[in-house]
ZADO-1210 file (C-alpha; in nm, 4 decimals, padded with zeros to 6 digits):
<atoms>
<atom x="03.6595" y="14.8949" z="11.6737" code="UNK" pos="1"/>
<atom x="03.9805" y="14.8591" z="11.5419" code="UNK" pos="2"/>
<atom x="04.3915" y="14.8360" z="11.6837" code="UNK" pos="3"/>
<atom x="04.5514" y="15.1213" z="11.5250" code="UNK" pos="4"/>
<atom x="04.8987" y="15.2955" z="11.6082" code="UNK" pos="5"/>
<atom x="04.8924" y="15.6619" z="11.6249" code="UNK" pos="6"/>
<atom x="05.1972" y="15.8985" z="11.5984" code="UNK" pos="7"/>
<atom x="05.2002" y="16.2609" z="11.6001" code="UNK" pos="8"/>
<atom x="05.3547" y="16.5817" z="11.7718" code="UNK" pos="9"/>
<atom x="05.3799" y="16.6396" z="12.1438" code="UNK" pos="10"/>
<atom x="05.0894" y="16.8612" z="12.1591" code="UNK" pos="11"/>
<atom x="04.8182" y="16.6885" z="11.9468" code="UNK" pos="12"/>
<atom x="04.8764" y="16.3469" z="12.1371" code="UNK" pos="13"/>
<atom x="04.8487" y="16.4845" z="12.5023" code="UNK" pos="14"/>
<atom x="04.4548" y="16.5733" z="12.3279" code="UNK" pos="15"/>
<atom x="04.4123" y="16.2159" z="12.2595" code="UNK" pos="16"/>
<atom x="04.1553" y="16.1361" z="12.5307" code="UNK" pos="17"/>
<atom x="03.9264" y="16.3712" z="12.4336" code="UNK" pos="18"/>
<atom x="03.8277" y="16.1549" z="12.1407" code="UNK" pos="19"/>
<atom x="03.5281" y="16.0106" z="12.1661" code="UNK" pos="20"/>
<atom x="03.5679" y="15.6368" z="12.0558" code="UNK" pos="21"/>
<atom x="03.9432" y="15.5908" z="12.1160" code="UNK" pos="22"/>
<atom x="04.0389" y="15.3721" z="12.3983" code="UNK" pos="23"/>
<atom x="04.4504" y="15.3723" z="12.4927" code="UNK" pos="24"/>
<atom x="04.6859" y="15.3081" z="12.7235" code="UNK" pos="25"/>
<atom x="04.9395" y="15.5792" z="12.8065" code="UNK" pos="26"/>
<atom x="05.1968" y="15.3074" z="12.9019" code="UNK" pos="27"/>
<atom x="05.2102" y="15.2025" z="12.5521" code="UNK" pos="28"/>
<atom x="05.3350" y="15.5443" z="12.4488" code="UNK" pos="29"/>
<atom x="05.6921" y="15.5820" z="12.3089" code="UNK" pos="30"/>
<atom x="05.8881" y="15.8623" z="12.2038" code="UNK" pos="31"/>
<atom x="06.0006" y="15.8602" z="11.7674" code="UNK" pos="32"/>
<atom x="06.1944" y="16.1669" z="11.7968" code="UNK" pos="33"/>
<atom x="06.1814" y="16.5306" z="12.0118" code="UNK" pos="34"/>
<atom x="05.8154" y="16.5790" z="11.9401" code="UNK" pos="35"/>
<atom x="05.6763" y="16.2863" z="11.8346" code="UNK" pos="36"/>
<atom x="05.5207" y="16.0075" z="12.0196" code="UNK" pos="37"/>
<atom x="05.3381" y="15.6668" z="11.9184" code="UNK" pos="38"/>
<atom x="05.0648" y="15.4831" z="12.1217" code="UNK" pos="39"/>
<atom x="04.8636" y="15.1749" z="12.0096" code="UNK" pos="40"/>
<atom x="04.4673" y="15.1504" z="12.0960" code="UNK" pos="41"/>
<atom x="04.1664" y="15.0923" z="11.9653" code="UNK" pos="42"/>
<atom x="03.9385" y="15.3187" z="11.7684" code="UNK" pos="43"/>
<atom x="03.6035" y="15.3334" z="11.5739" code="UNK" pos="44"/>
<atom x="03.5554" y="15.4596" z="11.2361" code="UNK" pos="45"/>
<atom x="03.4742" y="15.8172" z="11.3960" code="UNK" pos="46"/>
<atom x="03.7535" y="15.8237" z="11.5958" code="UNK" pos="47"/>
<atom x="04.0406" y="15.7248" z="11.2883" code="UNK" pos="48"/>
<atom x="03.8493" y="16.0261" z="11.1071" code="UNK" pos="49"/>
<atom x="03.8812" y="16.2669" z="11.4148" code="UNK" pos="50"/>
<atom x="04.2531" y="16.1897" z="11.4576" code="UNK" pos="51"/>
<atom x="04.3193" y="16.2752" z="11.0964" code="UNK" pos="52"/>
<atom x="04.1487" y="16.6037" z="11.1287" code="UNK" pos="53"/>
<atom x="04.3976" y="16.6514" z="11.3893" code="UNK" pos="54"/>
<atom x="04.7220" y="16.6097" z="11.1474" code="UNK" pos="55"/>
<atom x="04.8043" y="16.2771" z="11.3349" code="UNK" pos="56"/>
<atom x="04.9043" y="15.9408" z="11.1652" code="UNK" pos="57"/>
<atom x="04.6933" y="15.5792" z="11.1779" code="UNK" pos="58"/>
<atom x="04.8201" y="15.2787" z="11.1198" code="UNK" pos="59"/>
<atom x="04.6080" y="15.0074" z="11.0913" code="UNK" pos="60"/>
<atom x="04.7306" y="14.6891" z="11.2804" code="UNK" pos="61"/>
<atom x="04.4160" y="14.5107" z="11.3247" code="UNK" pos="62"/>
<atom x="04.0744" y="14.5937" z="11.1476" code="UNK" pos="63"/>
<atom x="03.7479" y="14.5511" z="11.2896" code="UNK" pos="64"/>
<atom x="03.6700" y="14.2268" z="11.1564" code="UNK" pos="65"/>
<atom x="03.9697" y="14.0248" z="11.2383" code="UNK" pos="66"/>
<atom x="03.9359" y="14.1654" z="11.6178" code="UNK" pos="67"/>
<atom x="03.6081" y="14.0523" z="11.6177" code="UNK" pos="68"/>
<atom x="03.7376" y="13.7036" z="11.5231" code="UNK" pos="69"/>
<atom x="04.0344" y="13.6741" z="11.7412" code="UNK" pos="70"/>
<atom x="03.7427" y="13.7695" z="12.0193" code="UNK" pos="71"/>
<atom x="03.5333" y="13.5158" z="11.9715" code="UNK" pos="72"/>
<atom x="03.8425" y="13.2736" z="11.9556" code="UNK" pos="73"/>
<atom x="03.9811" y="13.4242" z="12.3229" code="UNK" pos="74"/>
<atom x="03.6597" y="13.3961" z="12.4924" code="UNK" pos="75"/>
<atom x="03.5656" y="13.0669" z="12.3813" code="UNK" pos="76"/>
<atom x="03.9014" y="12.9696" z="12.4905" code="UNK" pos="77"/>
<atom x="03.8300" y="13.0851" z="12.8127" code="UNK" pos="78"/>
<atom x="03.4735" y="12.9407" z="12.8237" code="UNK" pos="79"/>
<atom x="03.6315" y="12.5563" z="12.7427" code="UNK" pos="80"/>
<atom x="03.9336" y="12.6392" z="13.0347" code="UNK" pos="81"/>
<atom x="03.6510" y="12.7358" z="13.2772" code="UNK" pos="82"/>
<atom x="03.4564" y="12.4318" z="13.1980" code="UNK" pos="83"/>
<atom x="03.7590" y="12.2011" z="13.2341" code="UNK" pos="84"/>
<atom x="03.8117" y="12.3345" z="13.5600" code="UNK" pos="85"/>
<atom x="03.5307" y="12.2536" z="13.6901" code="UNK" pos="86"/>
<atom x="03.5202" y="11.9070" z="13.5894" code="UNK" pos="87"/>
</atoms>
């Protein structure tokens, strides 16, 4: 899993949750222009090659391995805060 950006036309994006292995929140769409829109989410391998074979644009913002890391980081953060408030 990765945090890509994808951008495309009207059409294509309203198909975007019928990829399998892309996870997204409508919310974070935005209009670029008349018919294009952006959204952020997160997508496997399979799913970045899907939504090329659809004509739409990835961006990588966050690959695989550094949202693994900052994972690990979050919920060990959370592990020490629950700990500490239960002291």
């Amino acid at each position: 899993m990765q945090l890509v950006r994808i951008a495309g036309p009207t059409e294509e994006m309203r198909r975007l949750a019928d990829v399998e292995g892309l996870d997204f929140e409508r919310t974070s769409a935005s209009r670029l222009d008349d018919d294009t829109w952006q959204v952020a989410g997160y997508a496997t391998d399979e799913a970045l090659e899907e939504l090329r074979s659809r004509g739409l644009r990835t961006e990588l913002v966050v690959p695989s391995d550094k949202l693994a890391e900052e994972r690990e980081t979050l919920f060990a953060s959370i592990k020490r805060d629950e700990s500490e408030g239960e002291a």
